[in-house]
N, C-alpha and C positions, 0 to 999 in steps of 0.2 A: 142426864147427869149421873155420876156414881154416886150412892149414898155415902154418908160416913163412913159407913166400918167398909167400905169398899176400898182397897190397898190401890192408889193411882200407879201407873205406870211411870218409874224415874227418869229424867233426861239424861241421867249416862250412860240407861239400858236402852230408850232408844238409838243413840247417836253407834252403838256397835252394829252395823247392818253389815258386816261381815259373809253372815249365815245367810243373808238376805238376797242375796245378789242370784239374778238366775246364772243357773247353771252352764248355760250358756258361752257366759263373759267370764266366766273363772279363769283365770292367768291371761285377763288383756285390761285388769286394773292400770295399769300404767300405759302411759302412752309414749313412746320416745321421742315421736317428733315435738309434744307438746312441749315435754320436758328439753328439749335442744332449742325450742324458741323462745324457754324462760330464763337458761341460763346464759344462751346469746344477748339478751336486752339486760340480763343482772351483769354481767361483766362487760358488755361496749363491745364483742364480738364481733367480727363477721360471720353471716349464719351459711356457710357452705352445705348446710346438710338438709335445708329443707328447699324444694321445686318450687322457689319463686324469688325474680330478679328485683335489683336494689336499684332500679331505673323505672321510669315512666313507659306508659305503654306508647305506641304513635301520636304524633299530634292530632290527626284526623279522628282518632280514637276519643283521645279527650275532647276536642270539638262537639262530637256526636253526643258525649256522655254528659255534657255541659248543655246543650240546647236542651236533649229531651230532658232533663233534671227541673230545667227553666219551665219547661212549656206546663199550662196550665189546663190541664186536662183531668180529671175525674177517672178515666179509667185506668192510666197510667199510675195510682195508687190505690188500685183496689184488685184485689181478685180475678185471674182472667184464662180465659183457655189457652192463651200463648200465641204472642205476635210472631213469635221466633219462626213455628213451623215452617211458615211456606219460606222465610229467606231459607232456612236450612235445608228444605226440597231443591229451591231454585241452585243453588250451589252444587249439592253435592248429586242430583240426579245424572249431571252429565258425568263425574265419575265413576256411578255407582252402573252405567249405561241402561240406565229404567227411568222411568217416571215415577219418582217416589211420591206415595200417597199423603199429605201434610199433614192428615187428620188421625190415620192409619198405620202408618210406617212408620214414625217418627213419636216419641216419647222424651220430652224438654224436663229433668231433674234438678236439683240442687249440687250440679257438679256432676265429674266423671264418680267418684266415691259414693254418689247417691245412684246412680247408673249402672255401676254395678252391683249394687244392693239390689235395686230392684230385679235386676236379671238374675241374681245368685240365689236369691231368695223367694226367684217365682217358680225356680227352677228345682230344687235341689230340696232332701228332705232332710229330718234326722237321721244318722244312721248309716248313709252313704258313705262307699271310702273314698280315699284320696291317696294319692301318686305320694312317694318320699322324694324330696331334692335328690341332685346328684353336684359333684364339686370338679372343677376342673383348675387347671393350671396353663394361663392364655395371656398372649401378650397386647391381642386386638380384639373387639368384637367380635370380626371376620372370624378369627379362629375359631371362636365358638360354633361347632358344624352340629346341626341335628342329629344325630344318630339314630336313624330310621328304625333298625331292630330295637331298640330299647326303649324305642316310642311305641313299636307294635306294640313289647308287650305288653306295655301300662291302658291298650286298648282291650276290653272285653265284654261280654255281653249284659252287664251291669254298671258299664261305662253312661253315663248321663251327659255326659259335657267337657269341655274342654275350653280352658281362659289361655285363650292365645295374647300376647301385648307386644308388638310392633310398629316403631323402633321400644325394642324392652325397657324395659326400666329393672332394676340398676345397671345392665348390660350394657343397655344401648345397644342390641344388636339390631339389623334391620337383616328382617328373614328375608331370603330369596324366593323367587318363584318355585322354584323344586321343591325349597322346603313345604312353603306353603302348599303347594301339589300334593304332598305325602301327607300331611296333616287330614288337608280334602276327603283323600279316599279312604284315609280312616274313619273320618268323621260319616261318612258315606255309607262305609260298608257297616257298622256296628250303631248307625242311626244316632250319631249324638250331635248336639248342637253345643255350636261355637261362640263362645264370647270373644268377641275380638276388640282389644282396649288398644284403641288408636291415637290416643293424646296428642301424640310428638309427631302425628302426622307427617306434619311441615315441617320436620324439622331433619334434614340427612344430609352428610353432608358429603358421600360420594356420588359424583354423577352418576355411576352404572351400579348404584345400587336405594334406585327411589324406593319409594313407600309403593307396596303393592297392599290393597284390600283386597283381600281372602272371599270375601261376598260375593266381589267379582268373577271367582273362580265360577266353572262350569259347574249346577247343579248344587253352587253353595249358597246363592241369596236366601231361600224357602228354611234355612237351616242356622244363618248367624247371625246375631247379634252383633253392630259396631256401635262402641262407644266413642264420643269423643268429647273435646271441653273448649269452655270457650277462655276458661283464664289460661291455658295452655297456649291456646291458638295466638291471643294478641299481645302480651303476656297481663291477665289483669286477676288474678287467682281469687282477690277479694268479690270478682262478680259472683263466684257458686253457682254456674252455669252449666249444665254438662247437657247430651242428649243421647240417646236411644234408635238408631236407624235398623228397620228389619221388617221382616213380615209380620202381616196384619195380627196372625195367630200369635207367634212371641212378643209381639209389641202389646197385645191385649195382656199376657202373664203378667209382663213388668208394670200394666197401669195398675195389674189388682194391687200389686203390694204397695205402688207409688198411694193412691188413694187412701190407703189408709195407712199408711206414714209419714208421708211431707204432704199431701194432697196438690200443695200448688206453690212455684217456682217465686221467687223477685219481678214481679210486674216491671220495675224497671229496666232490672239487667235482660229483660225479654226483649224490652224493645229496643236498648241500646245494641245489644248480640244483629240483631234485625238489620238495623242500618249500617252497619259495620258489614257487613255481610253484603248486602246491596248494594255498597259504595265498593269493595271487591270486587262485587262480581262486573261491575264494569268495566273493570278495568285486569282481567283476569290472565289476558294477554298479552298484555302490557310488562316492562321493566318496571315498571313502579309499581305493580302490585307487592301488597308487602306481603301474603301467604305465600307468595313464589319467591321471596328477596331473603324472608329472614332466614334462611339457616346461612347463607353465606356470613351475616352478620354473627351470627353464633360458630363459625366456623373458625373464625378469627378469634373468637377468644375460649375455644377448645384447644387450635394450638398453641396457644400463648401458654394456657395452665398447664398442658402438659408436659410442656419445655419446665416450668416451674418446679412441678413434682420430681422432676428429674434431677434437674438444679439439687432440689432438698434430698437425693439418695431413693427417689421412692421408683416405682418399675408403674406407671401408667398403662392402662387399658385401654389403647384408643377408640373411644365410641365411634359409630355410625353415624349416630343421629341421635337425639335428645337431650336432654336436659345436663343430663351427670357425666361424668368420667371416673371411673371405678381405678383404686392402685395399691398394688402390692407396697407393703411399707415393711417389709420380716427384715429388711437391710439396715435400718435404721435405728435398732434397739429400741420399736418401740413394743411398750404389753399392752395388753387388754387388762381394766382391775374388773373382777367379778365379784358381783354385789356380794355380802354376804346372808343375803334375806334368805329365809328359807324356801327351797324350791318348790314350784307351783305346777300343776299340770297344765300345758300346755295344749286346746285344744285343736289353736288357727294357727295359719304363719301369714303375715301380711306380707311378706317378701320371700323368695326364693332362698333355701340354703347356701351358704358362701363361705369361704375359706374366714379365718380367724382373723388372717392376715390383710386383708382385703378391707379397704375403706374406700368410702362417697364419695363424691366431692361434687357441690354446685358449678360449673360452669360460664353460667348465662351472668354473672354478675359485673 
């Protein structure tokens, strides 16, 4: 204890932790999605701006999520090495055209956002650079084309990695095989590995332009990281589900960092992901499977909104695939107000650079 004449420390000098904050996180104080999902619920909104639908996930889904919830079992609330694995081997090894290791290959996080934590962070030091955005003017995803020399040059022998996200987000674009080809021998020739964030997997909505995994390419399993989610996949966001598919070396980096930050996953939503997954995969051939069904579903109410936006004056971005549709709105007289806070250094960007003009919009609802 302090003695008397010892001056205690005031609680309005603690409460300024300003100075206190690592260095790190300086200008990512605020969070926008946060802030969009508190003023959506204070005003009766509809929330278009954050990746999650205003409907139930499948029936089958809640069934599944409804027994295991019931079932009285001890290990299903306690700490566990992950029932997920092996259904996530048994599914995606015939994609991935290997035998993925369940033990080895595969790393089950608290969502794609913990997924990529883990990999960016097992990966990557202080210090390293980073690419600048570049901005375009496009009226469909498709238009958005690679430009191979300008990808060269952002490749160099201090290059570490590369976060490829196919179908994109906000874009939505779904890269083609070429692109991905050019990516490859970059990655190839200047030795860097690949984070590839596959979210929206399932979700495209041209026939002749699927979801292609990059891992698959010649000579790129040994070298990328695929992320993917399971509140994406059925849409159930609130599970926190993501996982980690790659070789045993890169999947060994992302457990160090996982271990000692989240250490271990929702015991439930492991085992509901599990049977979801199992009840899919039998039926995988099938019309009724809903990982091959839903993006038609969401195909329908992509076109719908975009007819909408148009309706309203605005110049839509037709996605590919995913969740958003991106739209030019400069016709409409609307601004942007900019805060007047005082400006922060900016160390990250959580999203790609984009025109001023340019707004989100949810889709799936």
């Amino acid at each position: 204890m302090a003695s008397s004449n010892e001056e205690l420390v005031k609680t309005d000098e603690i409460e300024q932790t300003d100075n206190l904050l690592s260095k790190r996180y300086i200008g990512l104080e605020t969070n926008v999605w946060a802030e969009f999902m508190t003023l959506a619920e204070q005003h009766k909104a509809v929330n278009l701006g954050l990746g999650f639908t205003d409907y139930e996930p499948p029936q089958y889904f809640l069934d599944i999520y409804d027994e295991t919830v019931r079932e009285h079992s001890v290990s299903l609330h306690q700490y566990t090495r992950g029932f997920v694995i092996e259904a996530i081997s048994n599914l995606y090894s015939s994609f991935f055209n290997r035998q993925i290791d369940p033990f080895n290959e595969i790393l089950v996080a608290g969502g794609a956002y913990a997924s990529l934590f883990n990999a960016i962070h097992g990966l990557i030091n202080t210090g390293d650079e980073k690419p600048e955005s570049i901005k375009q003017d496009i009226s469909s995803s498709s238009d958005w084309i690679l430009d191979e020399k300008e990808l060269d040059l952002m490749f160099n022998s201090c290059t570490r990695l590369i976060i490829l996200n196919t179908p994109n987000n906000p874009l939505e674009k779904v890269f083609t095989f070429e692109e991905l080809k050019h990516i490859a021998y970059l990655c190839q020739k200047y030795n860097v590995i690949c984070i590839s964030n596959e979210v929206y997997e399932w979700i495209t909505y041209d026939k002749n332009k699927k979801h292609i995994r990059i891992a698959t390419l010649p000579n790129m399993w040994q070298r990328t990281l695929t992320i993917g989610s399971a509140g994406k996949t059925f849409p159930s966001t609130g599970l926190k589900l993501g996982w980690t598919i790659g070789p045993k070396g890169l999947i060994r980096l992302c457990k160090i960092v996982h271990q000692y930050s989240v250490f271990i996953c929702p015991t439930l939503s492991h085992e509901v992901v599990a049977r979801c997954f199992e009840y899919e995969l039998k039926r995988l051939n099938s019309p009724e499977c809903y990982l091959n069904s839903v993006s038609n579903e969401f195909l329908e109410k992509r076109n719908q909104f975009a007819e909408v936006l148009k309706e309203c004056g605005m110049k839509p971005i037709v996605p590919d695939g995913g969740y958003f549709i991106l739209a030019n709105f400069s016709q409409i007289g609307l601004f942007l107000r900019v805060s007047p806070r005082k400006p922060r250094p900016i160390r990250r960007e959580a999203v790609p650079s984009m025109s001023s003009d340019l707004a989100r919009f949810l889709v799936c609802c």
